[in-house]
C-alpha atoms as one frame of an Amber mdcrd trajectory, in Angstrom:
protein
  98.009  23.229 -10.516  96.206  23.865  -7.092  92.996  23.140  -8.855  94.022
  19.965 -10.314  92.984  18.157  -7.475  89.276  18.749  -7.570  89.213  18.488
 -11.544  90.615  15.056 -10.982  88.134  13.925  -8.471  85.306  16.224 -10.684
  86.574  13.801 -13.534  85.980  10.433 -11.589  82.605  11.108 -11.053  81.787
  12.332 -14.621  83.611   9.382 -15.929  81.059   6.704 -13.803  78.245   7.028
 -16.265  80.643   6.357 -19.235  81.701   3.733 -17.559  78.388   1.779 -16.490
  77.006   2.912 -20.244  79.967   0.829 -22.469  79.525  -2.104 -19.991  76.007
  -2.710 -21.429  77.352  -2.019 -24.736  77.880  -5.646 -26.864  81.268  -6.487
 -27.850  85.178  -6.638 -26.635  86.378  -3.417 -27.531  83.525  -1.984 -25.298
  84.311  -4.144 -22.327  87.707  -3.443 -22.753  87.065   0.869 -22.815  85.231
   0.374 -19.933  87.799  -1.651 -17.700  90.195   1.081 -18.945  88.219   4.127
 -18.066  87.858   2.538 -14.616  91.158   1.946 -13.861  91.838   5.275 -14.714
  88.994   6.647 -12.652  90.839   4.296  -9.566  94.515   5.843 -11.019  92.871
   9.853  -9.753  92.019   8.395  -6.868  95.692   8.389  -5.481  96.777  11.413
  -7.914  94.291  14.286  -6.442  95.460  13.031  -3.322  99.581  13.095  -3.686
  98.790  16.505  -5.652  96.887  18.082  -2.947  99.348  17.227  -0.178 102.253
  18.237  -2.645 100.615  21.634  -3.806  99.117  21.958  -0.508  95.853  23.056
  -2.178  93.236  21.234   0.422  90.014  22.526   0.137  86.730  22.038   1.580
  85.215  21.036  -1.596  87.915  18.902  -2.240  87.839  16.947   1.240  83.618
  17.067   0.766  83.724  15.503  -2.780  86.706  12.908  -2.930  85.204   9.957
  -0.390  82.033  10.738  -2.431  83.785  10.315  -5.419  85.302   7.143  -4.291
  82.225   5.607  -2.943  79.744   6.653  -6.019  82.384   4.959  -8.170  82.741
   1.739  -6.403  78.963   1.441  -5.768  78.236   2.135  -9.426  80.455  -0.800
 -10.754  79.225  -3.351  -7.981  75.354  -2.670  -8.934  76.496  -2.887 -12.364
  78.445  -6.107 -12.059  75.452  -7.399 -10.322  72.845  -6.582 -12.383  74.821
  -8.572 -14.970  75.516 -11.570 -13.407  79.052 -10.966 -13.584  79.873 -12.152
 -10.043  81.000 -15.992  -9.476  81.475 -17.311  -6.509  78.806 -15.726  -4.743
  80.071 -12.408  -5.495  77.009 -11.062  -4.405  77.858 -11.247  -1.022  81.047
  -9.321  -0.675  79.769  -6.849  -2.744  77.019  -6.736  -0.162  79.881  -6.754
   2.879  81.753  -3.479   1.072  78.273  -1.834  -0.029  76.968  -1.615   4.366
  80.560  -1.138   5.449  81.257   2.129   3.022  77.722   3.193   4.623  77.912
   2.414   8.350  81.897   4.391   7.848  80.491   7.247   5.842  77.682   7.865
   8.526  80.457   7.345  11.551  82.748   9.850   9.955  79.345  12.370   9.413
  78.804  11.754  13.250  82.758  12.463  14.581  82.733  15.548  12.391  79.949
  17.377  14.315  82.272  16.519  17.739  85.623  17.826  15.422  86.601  14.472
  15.791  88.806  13.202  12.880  88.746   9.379  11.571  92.556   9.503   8.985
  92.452   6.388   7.142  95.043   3.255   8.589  97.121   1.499   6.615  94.676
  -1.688   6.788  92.054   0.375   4.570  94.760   1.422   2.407  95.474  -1.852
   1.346  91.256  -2.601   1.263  91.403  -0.101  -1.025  93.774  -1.467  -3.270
  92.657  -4.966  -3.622  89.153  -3.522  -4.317  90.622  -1.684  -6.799  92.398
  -4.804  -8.464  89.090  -6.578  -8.088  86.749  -4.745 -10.187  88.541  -4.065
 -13.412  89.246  -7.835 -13.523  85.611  -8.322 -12.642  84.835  -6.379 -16.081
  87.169  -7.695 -18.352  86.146 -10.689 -17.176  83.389 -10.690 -19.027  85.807
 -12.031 -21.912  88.017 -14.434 -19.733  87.326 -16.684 -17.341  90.098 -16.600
 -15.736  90.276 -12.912 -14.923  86.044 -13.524 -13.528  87.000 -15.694 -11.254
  90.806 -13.702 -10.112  88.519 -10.734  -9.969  85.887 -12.783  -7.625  88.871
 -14.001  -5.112  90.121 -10.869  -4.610  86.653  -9.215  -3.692  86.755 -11.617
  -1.310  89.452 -11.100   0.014  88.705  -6.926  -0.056  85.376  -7.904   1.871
  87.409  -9.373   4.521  89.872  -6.559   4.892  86.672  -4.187   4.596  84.994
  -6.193   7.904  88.596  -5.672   9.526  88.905  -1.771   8.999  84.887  -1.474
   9.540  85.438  -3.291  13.215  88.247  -0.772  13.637  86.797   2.507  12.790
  83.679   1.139  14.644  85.347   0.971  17.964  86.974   4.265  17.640  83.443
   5.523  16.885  82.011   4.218  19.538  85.076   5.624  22.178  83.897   9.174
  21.191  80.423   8.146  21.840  80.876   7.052  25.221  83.220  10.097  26.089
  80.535  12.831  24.220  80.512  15.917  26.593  77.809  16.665  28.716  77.284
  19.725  27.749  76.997  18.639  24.352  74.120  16.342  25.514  72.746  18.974
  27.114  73.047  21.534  24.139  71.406  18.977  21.506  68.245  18.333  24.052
  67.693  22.314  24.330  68.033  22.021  20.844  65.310  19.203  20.561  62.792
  21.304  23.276  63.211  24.083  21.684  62.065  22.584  18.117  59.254  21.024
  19.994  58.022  24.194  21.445  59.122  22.892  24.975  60.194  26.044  27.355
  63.836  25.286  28.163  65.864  26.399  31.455  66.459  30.005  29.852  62.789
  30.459  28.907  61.884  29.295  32.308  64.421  32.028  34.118  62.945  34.712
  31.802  59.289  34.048  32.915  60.033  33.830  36.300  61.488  37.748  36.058
């Protein structure tokens, strides 16, 4: 049961390529597997999660691979649903707005973790999460309704929105810890960058000079 977790988040991955495949494929009952597999992919989202905290089996693997997970996933769709021209309403454009913001967070979080700095996700992006979530499936199955295109186009919207909102807000966090980095930490990554460059830092200069 402790492994569970990763196989879940292992199986989200593996299950993006189905996914994008029977989207290209003609018919309903294609469409309709593939807005199925995806909502399942979104369903092991929140399982490896609830299982890891009630197992307690965190991992490094598993904290490495499940925002990947997440992001190749929603990435994958949105090119996908793109490609197709199966975003009304300029759909394009918050698909753009959640594409930067997933980047501009992953490299923020990349940065705090070199200064042990941890980013835990607010309830805001929770609720991002969800509505994205909601979005897409309705995005792919509405490729047979109309109705469900253009519910499915509203509520990316409205997930682009939320996604600005929790991007702002993990931005200006990010940017405290920037402000506040230690000096010694400044100093430490410049000896590093001398050093690389074959510049003689403070220690090689005290050596020479015994």
């Amino acid at each position: 049961m402790k492994q569970l977790p990763n196989i879940l988040t292992i199986s989200r991955v593996l299950l993006i390529p189905v996914i994008v495949l029977l989207f290209f494929v003609s018919g309903k009952a294609a469409i309709f597997t593939c807005g199925v597999l995806f909502i399942v992919a979104a369903v092991t989202d929140y399982f490896d999660g609830y299982l890891a905290r009630s197992y307690k089996s965190f991992s490094s693997f598993g904290r490495f691979l499940d925002p990947i997970a997440d992001k190749l996933l929603v990435a994958a769709v949105l090119l996908m649903l793109a490609f197709s021209h199966a975003l009304p309403l300029y759909g394009i454009i918050p698909a753009l707005v959640i594409l930067c913001r997933e980047i501009i967070v992953s490299g923020l979080r990349e940065y705090l973790a070199e200064l042990q700095v941890g980013m835990p996700v607010t309830r805001l992006a929770k609720w991002k999460t969800g509505v994205q979530m909601t979005a897409i499936p309705a995005l792919i199955f509405g490729q047979m309704s109309l109705f469900l295109a253009l519910l499915g186009a509203m509520l990316l919207w409205i997930a682009a929105g939320l996604t600005v909102m929790t991007g702002w807000d993990y931005l200006k966090a990010g940017v405290r810890y920037m402000d506040t980095e230690p000096e010694h930490q400044l100093r430490e990554a410049k000896r590093k960058a001398n050093t690389r460059a074959g510049k003689p830092t403070s220690k090689t200069k005290n050596l020479k000079k015994k």
